[in-house]
C-alpha positions in Angstrom: 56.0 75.2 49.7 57.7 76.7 52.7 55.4 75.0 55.4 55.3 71.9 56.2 52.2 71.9 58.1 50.3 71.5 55.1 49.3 67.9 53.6 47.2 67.2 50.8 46.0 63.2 49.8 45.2 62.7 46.6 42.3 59.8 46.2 40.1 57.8 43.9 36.3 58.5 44.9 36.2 55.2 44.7 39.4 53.4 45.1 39.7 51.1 48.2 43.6 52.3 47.8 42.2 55.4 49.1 41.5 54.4 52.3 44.3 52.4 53.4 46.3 56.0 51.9 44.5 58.3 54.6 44.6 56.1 57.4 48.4 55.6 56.8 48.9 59.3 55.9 46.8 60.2 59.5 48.9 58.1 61.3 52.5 59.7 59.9 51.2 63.0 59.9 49.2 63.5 62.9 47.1 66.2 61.8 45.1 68.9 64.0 42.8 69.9 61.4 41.4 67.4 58.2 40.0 69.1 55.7 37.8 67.1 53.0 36.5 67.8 49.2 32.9 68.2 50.2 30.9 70.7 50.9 27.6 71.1 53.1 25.4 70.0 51.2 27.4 66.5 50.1 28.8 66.3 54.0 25.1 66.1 55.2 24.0 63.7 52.6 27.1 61.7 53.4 27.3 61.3 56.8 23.1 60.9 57.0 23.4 58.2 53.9 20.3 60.9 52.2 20.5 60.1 48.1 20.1 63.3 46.1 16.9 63.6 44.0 17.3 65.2 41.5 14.3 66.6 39.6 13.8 67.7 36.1 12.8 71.2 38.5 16.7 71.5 39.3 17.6 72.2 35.6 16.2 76.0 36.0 18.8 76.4 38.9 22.0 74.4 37.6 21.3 74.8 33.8 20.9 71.9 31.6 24.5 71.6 31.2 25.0 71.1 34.9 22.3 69.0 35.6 23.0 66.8 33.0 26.1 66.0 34.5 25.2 65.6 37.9 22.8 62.5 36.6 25.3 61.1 35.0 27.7 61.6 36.9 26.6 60.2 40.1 25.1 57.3 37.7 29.1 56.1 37.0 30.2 56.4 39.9 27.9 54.1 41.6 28.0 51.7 38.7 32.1 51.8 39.2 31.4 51.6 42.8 29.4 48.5 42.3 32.5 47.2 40.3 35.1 47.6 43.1 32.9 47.2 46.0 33.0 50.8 47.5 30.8 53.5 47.4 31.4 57.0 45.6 32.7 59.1 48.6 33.4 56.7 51.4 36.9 58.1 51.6 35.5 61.7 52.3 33.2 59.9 55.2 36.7 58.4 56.7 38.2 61.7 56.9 35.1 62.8 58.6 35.0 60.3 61.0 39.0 60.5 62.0 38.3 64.2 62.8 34.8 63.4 64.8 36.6 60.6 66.7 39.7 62.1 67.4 38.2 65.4 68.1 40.0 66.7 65.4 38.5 70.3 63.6 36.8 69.4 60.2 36.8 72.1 57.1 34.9 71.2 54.3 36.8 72.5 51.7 34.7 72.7 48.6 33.0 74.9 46.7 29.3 74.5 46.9 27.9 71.8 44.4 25.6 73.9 43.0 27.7 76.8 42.6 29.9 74.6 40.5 27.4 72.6 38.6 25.9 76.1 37.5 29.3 77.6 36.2 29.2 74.5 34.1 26.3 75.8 32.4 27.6 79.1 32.0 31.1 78.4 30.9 31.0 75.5 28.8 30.1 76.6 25.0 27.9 74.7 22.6 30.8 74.0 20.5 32.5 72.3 23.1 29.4 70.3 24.0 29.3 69.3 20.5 32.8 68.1 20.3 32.5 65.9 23.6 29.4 64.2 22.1 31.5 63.7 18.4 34.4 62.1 20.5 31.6 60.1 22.4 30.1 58.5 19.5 33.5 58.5 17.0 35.6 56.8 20.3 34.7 53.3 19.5 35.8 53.5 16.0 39.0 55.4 16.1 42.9 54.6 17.2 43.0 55.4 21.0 46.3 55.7 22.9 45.6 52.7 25.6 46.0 54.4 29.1 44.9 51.2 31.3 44.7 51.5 35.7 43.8 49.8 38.6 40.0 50.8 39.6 41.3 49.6 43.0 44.3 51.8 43.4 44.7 55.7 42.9 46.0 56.3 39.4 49.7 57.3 39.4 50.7 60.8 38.9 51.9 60.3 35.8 48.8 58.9 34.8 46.5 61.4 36.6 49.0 64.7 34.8 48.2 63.2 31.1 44.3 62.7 32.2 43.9 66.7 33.5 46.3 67.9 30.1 44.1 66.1 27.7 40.8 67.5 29.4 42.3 71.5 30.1 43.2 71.1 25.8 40.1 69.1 24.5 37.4 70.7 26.6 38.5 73.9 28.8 35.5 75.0 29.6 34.8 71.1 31.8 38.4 72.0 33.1 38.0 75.3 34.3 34.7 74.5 36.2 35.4 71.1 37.4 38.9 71.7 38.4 40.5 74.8 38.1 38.0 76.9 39.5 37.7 74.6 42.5 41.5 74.6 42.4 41.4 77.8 43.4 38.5 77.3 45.9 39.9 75.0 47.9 43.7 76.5 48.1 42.2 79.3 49.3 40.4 77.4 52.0 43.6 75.8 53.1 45.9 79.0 53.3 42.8 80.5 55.8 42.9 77.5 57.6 46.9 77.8 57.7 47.4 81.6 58.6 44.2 81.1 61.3 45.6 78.3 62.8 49.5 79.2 62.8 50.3 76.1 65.3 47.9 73.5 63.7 49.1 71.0 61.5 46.7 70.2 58.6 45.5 67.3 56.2 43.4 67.4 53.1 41.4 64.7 51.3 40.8 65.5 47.6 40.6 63.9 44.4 43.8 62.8 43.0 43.3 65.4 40.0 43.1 68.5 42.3 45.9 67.3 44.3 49.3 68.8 42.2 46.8 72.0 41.2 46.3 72.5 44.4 50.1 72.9 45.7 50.3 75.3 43.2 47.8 77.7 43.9 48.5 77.5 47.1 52.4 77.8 46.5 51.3 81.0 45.0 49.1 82.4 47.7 51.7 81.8 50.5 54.5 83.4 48.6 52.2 86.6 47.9 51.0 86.8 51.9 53.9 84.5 53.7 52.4 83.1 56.8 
C-alpha cells in the first residue's frame, strides 16, 4: 500500500488477545480516526447493552437462510464467550470508547446486518446448504486434519489464511456474503475515509478474517484513484 496512514487490526470477537492488540496498536499508531466492523444497528445495541430479538417475523425480511444463521450464530458466540470470559463484541466497544474518550472521529465500517444476512439468503444455493449439513453430520465420523488454537489469542495468520481457503472452496456462496462482499464494503469505507481526510491517520478494528482481504481491496482501490 503506498500510505501509511492506514492501519487495520485483525481480532477475535472474542479473544481477550484482542484487547490488549488495540490498546497496544492505539498507543504506537496514534490514530485520528478508528473505524470499527459494526454497523448502526450493532453500534447502538452495543454501546446501549440492548439484546437483539429475533422473531420468527424477521425470516420474511432476512430469508430463512439468514435468519437461521443469525440465531445460531449469536448462540456460539456467547456460549464461546462464556468459555473465555468475554463477551462477543467487547473489542468493537473498546474501539468505540478510545474514539469517544479521546475525541477521536468514529466510522462504523460495516455493511448493514441485514443487508448482509439477506444476501445470504439469496446467494447461498440449496446444494450448498445441503453439503454444509452432510459435513455437519458426517464430521464426527471422518479423518479431520487437526487445526487446534488459543480461544484466548487471535489465530495466527497462517491459521486464519487456511480457515477463509477452505470456506471460499467448500461453500462460496457463505464466503462471498460473509466475507468478500463485506471485503469490499468496508475497503471502500476506508479509502473515503482516506482521500476525505488527507491529513488524518486511521485505525480499523475488524475480524481477523477480513483483515488481509481487506489490504487488498483496498490496495486495489488506491492504485485505480491514488490519493
Amino acid at each position: 500500500m503506498n500510505t501509511n496512514r492506514i492501519m487495520i487490526i485483525g481480532t477475535s470477537h472474542v479473544a481477550k488477545e484482542s484487547k490488549d492488540k488495540i490498546k497496544k496498536a492505539f498507543a504506537e499508531f496514534m490514530p485520528d480516526i478508528i473505524g470499527v466492523e459494526l454497523d448502526r444497528q450493532r453500534y447502538y445495541a452495543l454501546m446501549n447493552n440492548v439484546k437483539s430479538n429475533l422473531s420468527i417475523m424477521d425470516i420474511k425480511t432476512l430469508g430463512v437462510t439468514g435468519f437461521l444463521f443469525a440465531v445460531i450464530g449469536k448462540f456460539v458466540q456467547k456460549k464461546i464467550g462464556d468459555v473465555v470470559g468475554m463477551n462477543p463484541g467487547e473489542e468493537m466497544l473498546l474501539g468505540a470508547n478510545l474514539a469517544k474518550n479521546n475525541k477521536l472521529l468514529l466510522a462504523l465500517i460495516d455493511q448493514d446486518v441485514r443487508v448482509t444476512l439477506k444476501n445470504l439468503s439469496k446467494k447461498v444455493k440449496f446444494s450448498e446448504k445441503l453439503k454444509m449439513v452432510g459435513d455437519l453430520f458426517l464430521a464426527p465420523f471422518q479423518k479431520q486434519e487437526k487445526m487446534s488454537f488459543d480461544l484466548n489469542k487471535v489465530p495466527k495468520k497462517e491459521l486464519i489464511n487456511k480457515l477463509m481457503g477452505l470456506m471460499k472452496n467448500r461453500y462460496p456462496g457463505f464466503y462471498n456474503a460473509l466475507v468478500e462482499d463485506r471485503n469490499k464494503y468496508m475497503a471502500k469505507k476506508l479509502f473515503v475515509l482516506l482521500r476525505d481526510n488527507p491529513d488524518k491517520k486511521i485505525m480499523a478494528i475488524v475480524g481477523a478474517g477480513h483483515e488481509e482481504g481487506m489490504y487488498k481491496h483496498l490496495d486495489m482501490l488506491i492504485a485505480s484513484n491514488p490519493i
